[in-house]
BAZAFI-235182 format. One record per residue (C-alpha): residue number from 1; x, y, z negated; residue in one letter. Coordinates in nm, 4 decimals, decimal comma. Each point is the difference from the previous one (the first is absolute). Layout:
<nodes>
NODE    nr          x          y          z   rest
NODE   NUM          X          Y          Z      A
...
</nodes>
This chain:
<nodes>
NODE    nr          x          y          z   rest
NODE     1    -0,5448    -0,6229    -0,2176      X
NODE     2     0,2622     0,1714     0,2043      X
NODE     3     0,1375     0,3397    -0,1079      X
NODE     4     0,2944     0,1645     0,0043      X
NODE     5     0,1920    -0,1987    -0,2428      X
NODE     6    -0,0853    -0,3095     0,2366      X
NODE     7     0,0751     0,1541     0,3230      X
NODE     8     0,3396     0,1241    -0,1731      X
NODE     9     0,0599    -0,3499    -0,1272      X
NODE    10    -0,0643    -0,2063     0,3658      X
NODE    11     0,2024     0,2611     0,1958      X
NODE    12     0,2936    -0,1439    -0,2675      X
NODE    13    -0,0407    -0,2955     0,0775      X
NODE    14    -0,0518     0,0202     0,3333      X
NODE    15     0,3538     0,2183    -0,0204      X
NODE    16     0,1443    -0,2844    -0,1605      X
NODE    17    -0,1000    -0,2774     0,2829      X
NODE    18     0,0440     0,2340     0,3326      X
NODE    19     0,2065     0,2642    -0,0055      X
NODE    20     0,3201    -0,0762     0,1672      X
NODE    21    -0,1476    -0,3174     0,1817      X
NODE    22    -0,1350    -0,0144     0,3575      X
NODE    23    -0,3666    -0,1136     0,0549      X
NODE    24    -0,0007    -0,3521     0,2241      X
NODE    25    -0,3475     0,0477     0,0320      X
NODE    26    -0,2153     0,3353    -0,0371      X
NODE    27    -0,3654    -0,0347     0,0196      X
NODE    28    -0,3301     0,2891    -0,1031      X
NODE    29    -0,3360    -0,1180     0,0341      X
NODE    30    -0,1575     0,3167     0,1094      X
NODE    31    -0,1969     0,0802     0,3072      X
NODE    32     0,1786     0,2871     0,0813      X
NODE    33     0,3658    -0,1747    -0,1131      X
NODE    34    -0,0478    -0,3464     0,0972      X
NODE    35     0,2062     0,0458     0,3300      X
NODE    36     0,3161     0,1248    -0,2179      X
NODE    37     0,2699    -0,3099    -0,0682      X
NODE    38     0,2280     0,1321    -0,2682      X
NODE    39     0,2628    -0,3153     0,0664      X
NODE    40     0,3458     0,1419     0,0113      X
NODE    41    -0,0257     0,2756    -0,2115      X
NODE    42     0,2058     0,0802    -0,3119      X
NODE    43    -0,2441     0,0866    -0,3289      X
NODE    44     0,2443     0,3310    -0,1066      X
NODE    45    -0,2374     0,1462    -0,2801      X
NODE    46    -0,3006    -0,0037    -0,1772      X
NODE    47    -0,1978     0,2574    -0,1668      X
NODE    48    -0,3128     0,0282    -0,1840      X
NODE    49    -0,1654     0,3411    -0,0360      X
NODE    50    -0,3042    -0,0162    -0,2316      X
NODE    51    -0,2078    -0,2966     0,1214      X
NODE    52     0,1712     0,0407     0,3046      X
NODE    53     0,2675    -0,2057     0,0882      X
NODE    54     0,2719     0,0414     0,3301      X
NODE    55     0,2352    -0,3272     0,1274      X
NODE    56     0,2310     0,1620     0,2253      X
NODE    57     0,1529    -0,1800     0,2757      X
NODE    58     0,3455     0,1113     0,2177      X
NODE    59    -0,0432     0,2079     0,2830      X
NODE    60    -0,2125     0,2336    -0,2057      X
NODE    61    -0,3320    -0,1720    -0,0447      X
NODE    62    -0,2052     0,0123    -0,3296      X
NODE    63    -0,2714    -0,2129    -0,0573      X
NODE    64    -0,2639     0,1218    -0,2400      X
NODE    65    -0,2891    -0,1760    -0,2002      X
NODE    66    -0,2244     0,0828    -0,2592      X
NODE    67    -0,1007    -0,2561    -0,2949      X
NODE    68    -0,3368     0,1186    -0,0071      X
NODE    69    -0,2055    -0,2525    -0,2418      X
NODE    70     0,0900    -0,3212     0,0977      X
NODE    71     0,3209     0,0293     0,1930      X
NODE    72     0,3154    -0,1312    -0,1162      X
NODE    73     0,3659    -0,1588     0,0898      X
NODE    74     0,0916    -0,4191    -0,0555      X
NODE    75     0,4187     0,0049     0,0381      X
NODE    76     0,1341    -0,3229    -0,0145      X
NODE    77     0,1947    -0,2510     0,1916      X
NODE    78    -0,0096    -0,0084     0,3705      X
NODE    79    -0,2523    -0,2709     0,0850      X
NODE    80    -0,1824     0,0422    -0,3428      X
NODE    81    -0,3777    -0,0841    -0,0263      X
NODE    82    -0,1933     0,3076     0,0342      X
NODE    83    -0,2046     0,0474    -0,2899      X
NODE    84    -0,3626     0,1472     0,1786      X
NODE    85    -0,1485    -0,1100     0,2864      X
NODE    86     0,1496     0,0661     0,3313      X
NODE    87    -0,2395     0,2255     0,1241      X
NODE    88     0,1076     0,2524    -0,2847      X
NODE    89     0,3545     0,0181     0,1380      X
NODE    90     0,0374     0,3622     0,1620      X
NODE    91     0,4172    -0,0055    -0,0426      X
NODE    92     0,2147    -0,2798     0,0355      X
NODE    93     0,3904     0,0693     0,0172      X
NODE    94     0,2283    -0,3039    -0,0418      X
NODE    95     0,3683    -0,0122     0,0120      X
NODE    96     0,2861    -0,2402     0,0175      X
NODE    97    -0,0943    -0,1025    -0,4024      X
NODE    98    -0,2917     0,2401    -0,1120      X
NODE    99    -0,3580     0,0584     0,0518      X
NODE   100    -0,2184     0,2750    -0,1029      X
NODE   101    -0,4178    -0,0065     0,1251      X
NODE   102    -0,1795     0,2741    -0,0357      X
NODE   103    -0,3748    -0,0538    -0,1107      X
NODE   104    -0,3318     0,2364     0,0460      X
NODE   105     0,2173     0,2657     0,1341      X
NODE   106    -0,1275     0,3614     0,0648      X
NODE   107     0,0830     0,2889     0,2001      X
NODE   108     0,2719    -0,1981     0,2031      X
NODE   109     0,1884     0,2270     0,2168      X
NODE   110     0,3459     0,0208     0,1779      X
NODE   111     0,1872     0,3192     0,0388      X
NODE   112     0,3428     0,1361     0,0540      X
NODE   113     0,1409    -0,0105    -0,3566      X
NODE   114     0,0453     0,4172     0,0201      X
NODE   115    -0,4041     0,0108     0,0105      X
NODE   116    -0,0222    -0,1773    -0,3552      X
NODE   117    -0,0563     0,3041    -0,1748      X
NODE   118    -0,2991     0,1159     0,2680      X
NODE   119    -0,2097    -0,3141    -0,1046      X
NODE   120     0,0165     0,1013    -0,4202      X
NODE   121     0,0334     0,3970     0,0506      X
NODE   122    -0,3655    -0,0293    -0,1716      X
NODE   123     0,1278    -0,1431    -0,3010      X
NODE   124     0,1063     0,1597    -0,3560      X
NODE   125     0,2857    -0,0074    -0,1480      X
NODE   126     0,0786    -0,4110    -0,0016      X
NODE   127     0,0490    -0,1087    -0,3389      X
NODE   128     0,2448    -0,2756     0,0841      X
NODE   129     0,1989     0,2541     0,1924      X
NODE   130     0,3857    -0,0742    -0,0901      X
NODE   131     0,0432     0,3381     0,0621      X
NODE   132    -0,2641     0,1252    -0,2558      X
NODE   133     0,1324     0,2545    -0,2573      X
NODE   134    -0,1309     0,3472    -0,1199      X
NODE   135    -0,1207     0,1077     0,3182      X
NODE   136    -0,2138    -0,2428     0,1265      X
NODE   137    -0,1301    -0,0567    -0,3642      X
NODE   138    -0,0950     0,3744     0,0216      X
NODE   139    -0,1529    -0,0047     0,3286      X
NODE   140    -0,2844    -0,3227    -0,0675      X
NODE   141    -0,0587     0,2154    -0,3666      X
NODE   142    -0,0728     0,2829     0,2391      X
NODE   143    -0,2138    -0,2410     0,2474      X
NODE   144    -0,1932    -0,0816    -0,2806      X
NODE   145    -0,0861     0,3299    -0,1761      X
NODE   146    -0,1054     0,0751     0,3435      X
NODE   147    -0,3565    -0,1212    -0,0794      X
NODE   148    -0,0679     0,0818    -0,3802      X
NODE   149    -0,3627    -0,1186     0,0043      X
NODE   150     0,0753    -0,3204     0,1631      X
NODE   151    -0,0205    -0,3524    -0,2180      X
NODE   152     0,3199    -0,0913    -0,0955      X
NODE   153    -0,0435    -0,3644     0,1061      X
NODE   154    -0,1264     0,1029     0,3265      X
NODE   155     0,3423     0,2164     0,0449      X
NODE   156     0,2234    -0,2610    -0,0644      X
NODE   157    -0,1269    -0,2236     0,2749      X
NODE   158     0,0573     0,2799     0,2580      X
NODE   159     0,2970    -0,0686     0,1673      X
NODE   160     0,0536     0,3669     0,1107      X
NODE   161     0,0311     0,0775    -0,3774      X
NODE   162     0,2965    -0,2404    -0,1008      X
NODE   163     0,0317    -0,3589     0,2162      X
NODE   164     0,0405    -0,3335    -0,1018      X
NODE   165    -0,2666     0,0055    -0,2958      X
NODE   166    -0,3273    -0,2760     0,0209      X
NODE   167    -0,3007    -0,1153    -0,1525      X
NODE   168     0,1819    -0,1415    -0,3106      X
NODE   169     0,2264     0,2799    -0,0448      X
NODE   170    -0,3029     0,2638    -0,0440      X
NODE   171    -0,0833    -0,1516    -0,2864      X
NODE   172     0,3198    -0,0858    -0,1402      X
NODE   173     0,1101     0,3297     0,0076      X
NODE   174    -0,3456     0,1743    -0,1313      X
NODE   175     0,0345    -0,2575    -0,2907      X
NODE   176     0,3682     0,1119    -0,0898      X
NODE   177    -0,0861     0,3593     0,0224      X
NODE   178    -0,3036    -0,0798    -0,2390      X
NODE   179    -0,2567     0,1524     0,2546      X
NODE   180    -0,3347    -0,1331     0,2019      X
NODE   181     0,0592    -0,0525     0,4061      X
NODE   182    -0,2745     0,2922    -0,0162      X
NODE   183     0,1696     0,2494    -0,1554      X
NODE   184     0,0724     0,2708     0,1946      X
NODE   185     0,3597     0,0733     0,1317      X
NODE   186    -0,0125     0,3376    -0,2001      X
NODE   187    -0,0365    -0,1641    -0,3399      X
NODE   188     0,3416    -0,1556     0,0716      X
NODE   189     0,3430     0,0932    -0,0025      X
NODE   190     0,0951    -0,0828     0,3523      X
NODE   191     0,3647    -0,0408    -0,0692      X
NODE   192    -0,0718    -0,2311    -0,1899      X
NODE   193    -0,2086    -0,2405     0,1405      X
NODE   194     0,2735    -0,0028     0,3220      X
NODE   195     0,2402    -0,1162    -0,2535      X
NODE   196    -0,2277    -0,2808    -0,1117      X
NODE   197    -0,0632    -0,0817     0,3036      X
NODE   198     0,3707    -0,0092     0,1340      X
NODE   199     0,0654    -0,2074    -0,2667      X
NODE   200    -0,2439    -0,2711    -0,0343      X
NODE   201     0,0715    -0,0873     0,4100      X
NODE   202     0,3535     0,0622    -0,0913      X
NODE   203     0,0366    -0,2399    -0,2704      X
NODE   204    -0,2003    -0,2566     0,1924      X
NODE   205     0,1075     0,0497     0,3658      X
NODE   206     0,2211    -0,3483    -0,0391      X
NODE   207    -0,2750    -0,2132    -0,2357      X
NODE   208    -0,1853    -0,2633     0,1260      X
NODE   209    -0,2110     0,0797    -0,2525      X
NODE   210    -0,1190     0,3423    -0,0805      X
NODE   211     0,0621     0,1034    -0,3942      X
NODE   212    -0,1106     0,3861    -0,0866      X
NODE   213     0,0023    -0,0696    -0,3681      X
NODE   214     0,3501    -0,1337    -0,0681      X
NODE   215    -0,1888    -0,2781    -0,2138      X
NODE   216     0,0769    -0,3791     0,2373      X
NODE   217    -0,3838    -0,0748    -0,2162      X
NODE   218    -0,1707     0,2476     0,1206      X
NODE   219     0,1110     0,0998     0,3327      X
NODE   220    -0,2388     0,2893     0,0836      X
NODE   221    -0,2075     0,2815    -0,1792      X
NODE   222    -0,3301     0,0167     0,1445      X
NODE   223     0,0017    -0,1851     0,4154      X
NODE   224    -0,2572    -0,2593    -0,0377      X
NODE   225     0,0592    -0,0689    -0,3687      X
NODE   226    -0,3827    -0,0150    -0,1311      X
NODE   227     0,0185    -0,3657    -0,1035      X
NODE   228     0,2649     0,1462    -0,2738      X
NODE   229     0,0535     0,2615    -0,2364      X
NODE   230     0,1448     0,2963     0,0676      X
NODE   231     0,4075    -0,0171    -0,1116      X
NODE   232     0,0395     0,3050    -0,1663      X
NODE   233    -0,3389    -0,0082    -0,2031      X
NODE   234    -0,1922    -0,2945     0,0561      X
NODE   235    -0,3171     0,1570     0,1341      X
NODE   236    -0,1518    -0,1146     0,2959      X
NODE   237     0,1073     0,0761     0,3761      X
NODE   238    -0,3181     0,1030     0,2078      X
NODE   239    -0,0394     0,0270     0,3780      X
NODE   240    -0,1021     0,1821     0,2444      X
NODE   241    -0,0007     0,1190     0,3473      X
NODE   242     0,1812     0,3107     0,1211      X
NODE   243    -0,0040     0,1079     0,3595      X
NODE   244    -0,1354    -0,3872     0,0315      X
NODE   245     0,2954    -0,1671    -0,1604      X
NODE   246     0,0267    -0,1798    -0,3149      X
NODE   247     0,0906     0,2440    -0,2643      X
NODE   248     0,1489    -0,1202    -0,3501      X
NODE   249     0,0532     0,1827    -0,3349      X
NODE   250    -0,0467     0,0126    -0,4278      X
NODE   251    -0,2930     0,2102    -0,0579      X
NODE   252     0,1631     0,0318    -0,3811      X
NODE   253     0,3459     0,1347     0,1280      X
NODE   254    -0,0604     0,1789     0,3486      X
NODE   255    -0,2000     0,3392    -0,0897      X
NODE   256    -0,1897     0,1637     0,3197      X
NODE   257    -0,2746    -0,0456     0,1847      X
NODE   258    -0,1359    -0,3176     0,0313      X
NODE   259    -0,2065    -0,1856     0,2788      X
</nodes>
């Protein structure tokens, strides 16, 4: 499921297979972009910004995309069998040796690489930020006490509070900090759950495989773990909905309210 970590992790690779190369063919699948050839153009940088992520091109044009559910990058060789059908193809950017497709892509835009910031003003504090520090740790603990009442599971999905954290991660992080997805944001020290969060997508922004526990058996607390027992005490994992997604967590070690 793509979150931050994953977003962080393609726009590295895609880094690693563009930048400094120029495109020999350019294409986006997208009514409103499908006149645009991209052939000729240098890739110069690429940035991801919570589930968003920017290839920039010379001449000062960003290209943005969004992950969404189902969206993701296949870099390989250039000439490489794509791996999903071709009528999932929205990007396709080839060069001399490389090729990167871009599946199930969302919010495709292009802009003048000065307007990046515009597009994600509405974002919090991006927790994959390589500028993050005190300050913008401060500033998504401030987003957050913003709404005391509000479910703690339902405030780390909102991308306005702190960016780059999904589905999985809500529960991850609940389960570190020992609390339901229901309790609300005032029961919590909100310092403290930015610093779990910043460092579970920290520690996994380069993994092909997510790991919140540290333990290579047991790769995750609670996300969709109620075949097994919980790691830390061996009760069961329950489910349930929250805001209509799947909601994980150890009724014997996360106190609050329940479902």
């Amino acid at each position: 499921m793509p979150e931050g970590d994953t977003v962080f992790r393609s726009a590295a690779v895609l880094a690693e297979a563009l930048v400094g190369r120029r495109l020999t063919r350019g294409e986006l699948r997208h009514p409103r972009l499908s006149t645009v050839d991209l052939a000729g153009r240098e890739v110069v940088g690429v940035r991801p910004v919570g589930k968003h992520l920017f290839l920039r091109f010379d001449g000062s044009l960003s290209f943005r995309s969004h992950l969404r559910m189902d969206g993701g990058w296949q870099v390989g060789p250039a000439g490489a069998r794509w791996r999903r059908p071709a009528h999932q193809v929205r990007a396709l950017l080839v060069t001399a040796d490389k090729q990167a497709v871009g599946y199930l892509l969302q919010e495709m835009a292009l802009v003048d690489t000065a307007e990046e910031d515009r597009l994600v003003a509405h974002l919090g504090p991006d927790l994959l930020d390589p500028e993050w520090g005190p300050e913008l740790a401060a500033e998504a603990a401030a987003r957050l006490r913003a709404s005391p009442e509000r479910e703690l599971g339902v405030a780390l999905l909102d991308q306005r509070v702190m960016a780059g954290l999904g589905n999985v991660y809500k529960s991850e992080v609940c389960a570190v900090l020992r609390v339901t997805p229901w309790s609300p944001v005032s029961s919590v020290d909100a310092d403290r759950v930015v610093e779990v969060s910043r460092d579970l997508l920290y520690r996994n922004r380069l993994r092909v495989s997510r790991n919140t526990t540290g333990d290579p058996r047991r790769p995750v607390w609670a996300y969709d773990r109620t075949r097994y027992p919980c790691p830390r005490c061996g009760g069961r994992i329950r489910r349930a909905d929250q805001d209509d997604r799947p909601t994980y967590y150890c009724p014997t070690c996360q106190a609050g309210p329940r479902p």
